[in-house]
N, C-alpha and C positions, 0 to 999 in steps of 0.2 A: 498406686497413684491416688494420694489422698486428695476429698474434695472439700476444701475449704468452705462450708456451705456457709457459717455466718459473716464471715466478710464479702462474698461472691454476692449473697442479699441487699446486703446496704448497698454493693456498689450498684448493682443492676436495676435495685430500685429506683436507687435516682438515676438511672437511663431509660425509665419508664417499661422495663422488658418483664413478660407477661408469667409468674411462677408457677407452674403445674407441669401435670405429664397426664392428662387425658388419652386415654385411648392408649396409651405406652403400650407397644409389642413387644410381647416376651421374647427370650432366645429360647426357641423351639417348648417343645411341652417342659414344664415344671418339674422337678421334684421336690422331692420332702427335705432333702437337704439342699437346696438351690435356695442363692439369695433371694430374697422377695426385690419386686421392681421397687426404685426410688422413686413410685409415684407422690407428689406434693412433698417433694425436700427439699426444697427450695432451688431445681434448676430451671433453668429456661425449658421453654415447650419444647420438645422433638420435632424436626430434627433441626440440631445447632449448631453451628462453623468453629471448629477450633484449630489455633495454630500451637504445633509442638513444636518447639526448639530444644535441640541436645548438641551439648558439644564437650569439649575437653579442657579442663582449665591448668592450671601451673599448680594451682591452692586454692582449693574449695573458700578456705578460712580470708584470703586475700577477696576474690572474684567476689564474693556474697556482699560485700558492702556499695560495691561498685553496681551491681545488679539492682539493692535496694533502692538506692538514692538515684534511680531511672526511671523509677515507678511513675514518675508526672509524663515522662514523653510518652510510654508505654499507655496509658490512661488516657493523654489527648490523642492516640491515634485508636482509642477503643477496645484494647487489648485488656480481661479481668483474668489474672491469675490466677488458676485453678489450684495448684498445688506446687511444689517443687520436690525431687530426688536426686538421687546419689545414685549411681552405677554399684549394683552389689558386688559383682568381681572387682570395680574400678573408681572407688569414691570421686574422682575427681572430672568422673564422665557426668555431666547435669544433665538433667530434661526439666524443661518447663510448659505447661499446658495452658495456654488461655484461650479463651471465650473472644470470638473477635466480633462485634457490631458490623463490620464492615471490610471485607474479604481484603477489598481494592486498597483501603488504608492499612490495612495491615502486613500489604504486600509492599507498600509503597514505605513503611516503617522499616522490614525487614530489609531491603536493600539499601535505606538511608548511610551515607558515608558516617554520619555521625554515630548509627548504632557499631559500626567497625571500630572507631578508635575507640568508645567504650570498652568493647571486648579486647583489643589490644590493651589497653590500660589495665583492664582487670586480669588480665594474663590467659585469655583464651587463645589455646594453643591448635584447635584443630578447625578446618574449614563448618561451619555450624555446620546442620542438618534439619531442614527447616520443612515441614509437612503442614500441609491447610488440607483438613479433613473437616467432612461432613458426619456428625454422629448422629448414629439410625437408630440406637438401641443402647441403654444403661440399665444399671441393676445399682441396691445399694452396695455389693460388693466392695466396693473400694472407697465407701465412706468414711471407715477409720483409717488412718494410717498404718502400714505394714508393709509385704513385700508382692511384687506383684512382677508378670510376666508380659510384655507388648509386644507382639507379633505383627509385621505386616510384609505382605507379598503381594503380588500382580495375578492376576487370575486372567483366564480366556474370556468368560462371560462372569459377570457378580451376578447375576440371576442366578445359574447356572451351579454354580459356588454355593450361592445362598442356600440353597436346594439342598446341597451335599454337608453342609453344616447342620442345617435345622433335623436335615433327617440321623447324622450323629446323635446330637440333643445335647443339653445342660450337664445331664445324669452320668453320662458316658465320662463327660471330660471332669465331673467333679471326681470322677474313682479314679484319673490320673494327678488328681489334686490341683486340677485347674477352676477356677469359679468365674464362672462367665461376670465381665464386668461392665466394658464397653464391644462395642461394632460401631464401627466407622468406616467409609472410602471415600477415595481422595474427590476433592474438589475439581482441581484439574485435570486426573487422570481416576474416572468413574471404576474403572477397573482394579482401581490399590485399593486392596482390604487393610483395615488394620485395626487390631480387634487387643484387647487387656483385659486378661486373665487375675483377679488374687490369687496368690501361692502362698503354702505354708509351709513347703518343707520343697528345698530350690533342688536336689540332687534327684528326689522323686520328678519332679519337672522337666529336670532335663533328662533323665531316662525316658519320659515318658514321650518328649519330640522325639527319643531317637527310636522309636517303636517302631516296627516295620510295616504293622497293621496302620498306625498314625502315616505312617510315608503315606500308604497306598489310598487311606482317605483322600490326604492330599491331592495326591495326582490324579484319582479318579473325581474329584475337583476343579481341575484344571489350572490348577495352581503352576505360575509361571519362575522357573529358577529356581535357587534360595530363599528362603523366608529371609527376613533380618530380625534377629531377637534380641532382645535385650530385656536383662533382669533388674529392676530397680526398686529402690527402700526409700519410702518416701520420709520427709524430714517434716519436724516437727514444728 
């Protein structure tokens, strides 16, 4: 999940929104091959509101024009684009990440009738999937562009949770060839974790969720259902 950091500048600066990461919490203790934090890279302070949208389209190559040339209603309702990808099993699954000023406008964009015939027109073919998460914690991990991993699931307590991840660590999930990148949970539902990994090598990844040791982290977690995963390459 690549982060646009010199366009996300210009625009946020003329929103007046404040660039550092003072005080930034690590994901659990460090190692020597663990990203360093994205402290002073130009994002907004911690912690910040972002809405994902992923869905399905007809043709990547069609949707993208129709996507661009939206960018003004998207901008008057507060919305700064953080990056865009491709579904690595499924090119033509998108996710898009922005930065939203303003929860309530962004809620009120997302159900606007006019963002539906867009997506009709652009040939989005699947009900979206639209998450407004609170991000607690970044690393520069997913500042170049590559392949990355997003995980989110419902947990019994996120304290609780928190506990049971930080006492894993960083260290642990890099020698599955995950790189801690984001942690986030949900706005309106405190209890959805959802957390992106960078991956380098996607078959190592997915052996590595299907670890039995990994389940049992999990549920000695309290991690609720299914996770929902999805692998995605961000575009350039």
């Amino acid at each position: 999940m690549k982060i646009k950091r010199t366009r996300l500048m210009l625009t946020l600066s003329a929103a007046s929104i404040l660039f550092m990461f003072s005080n930034l919490q690590s994901f659990g203790q460090k190692a020597a091959s663990e990203p360093k934090s994205t402290e002073a890279s130009g994002m907004p302070a911690l912690p910040f509101n972002v809405v994902v949208i992923k869905h399905t389209v007809a043709d990547y190559n069609k949707w993208k024009p129709y996507f661009d040339a939206d960018s003004t209603y998207r901008n008057a309702a507060g919305l700064h684009q953080l990056g865009i990808a491709r579904g690595i099993e499924n090119p033509n699954e998108v996710e898009i990440p922005f930065i939203a000023d303003d929860v309530q406008k962004a809620k009120a964009f997302t159900t606007d009738p006019r963002l539906k015939d867009v997506m009709e027109k652009a040939g989005v073919i699947s009900e979206p999937g639209i998450k407004f998460i609170k991000v607690l914690r970044m690393t520069d991990a997913l500042e170049d562009p590559g392949d990355y991993a997003e995980i989110s699931h419902k947990v019994k307590d996120f304290d609780a949770w928190l506990k049971v991840f930080d006492g894993e660590g960083p260290a642990a999930r890099a020698n599955d060839g995950f790189y801690d990148g984001v942690l986030a949970r949900g706005i309106d539902d405190p209890n959805l974790v959802y957390l992106v990994f960078k991956i380098t090598d996607l078959s190592k990844a997915k052996a590595a969720l299907n670890k039995p040791e990994r389940q049992k982290i999990m549920q000695d977690a309290g991690v609720i259902g299914k996770p929902e995963v999805y692998f995605g390459r961000d575009q350039q």
